[in-house]
C-alpha positions as CSV (number, residue, x, y, z in Angstrom):
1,X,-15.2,13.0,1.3
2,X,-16.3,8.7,0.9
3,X,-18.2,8.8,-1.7
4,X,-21.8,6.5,-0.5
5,X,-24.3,4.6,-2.5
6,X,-27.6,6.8,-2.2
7,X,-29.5,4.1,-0.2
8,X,-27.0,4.2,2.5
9,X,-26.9,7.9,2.8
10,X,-31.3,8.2,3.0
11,X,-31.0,5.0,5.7
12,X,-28.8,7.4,7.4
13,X,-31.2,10.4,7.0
14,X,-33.7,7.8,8.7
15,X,-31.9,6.8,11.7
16,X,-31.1,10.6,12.3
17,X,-34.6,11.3,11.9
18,X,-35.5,8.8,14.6
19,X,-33.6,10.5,17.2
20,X,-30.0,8.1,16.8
21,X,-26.9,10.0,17.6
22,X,-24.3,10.6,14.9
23,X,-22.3,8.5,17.4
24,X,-24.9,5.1,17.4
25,X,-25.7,5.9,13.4
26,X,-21.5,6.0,12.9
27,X,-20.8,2.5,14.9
28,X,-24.2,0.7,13.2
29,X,-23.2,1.4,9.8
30,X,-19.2,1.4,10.2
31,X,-18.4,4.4,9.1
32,X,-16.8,7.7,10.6
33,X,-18.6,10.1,12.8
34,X,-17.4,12.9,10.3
35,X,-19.2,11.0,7.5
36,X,-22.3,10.8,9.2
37,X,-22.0,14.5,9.9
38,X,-21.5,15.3,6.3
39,X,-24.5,13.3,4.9
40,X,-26.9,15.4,7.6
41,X,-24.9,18.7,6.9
42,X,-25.5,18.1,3.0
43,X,-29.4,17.8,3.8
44,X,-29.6,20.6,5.9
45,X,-28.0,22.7,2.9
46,X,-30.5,22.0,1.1
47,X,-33.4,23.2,3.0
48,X,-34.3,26.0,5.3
49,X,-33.4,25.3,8.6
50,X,-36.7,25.8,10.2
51,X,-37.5,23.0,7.7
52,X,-35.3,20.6,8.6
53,X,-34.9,21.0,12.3
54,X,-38.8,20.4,12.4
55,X,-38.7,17.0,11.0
56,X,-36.5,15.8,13.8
């Protein structure tokens, strides 16, 4: 897995938050739609799903 600098994965986190698409957040920042997936997948990990689904 690319290894990201913690800023880019939380501005990531944001955009996903706001409703972007893997997709949109993939081509703004240049990176790989399996990237994107793994930075959101990590975060949902981490917390309950209830949790996290809500915030979206």
């Amino acid at each position: 897995m690319e290894s990201l600098p913690r800023h880019l994965e939380l501005t990531v986190i944001r955009s996903w938050l706001k409703g972007k698409s893997r997709d949109e957040i993939a081509l703004e920042f240049g990176k790989s739609q399996g990237t994107i997936s793994n930075i959101i997948s990590t975060l949902r990990n981490s917390m309950t799903r209830y949790d996290f689904d809500s915030m979206r």
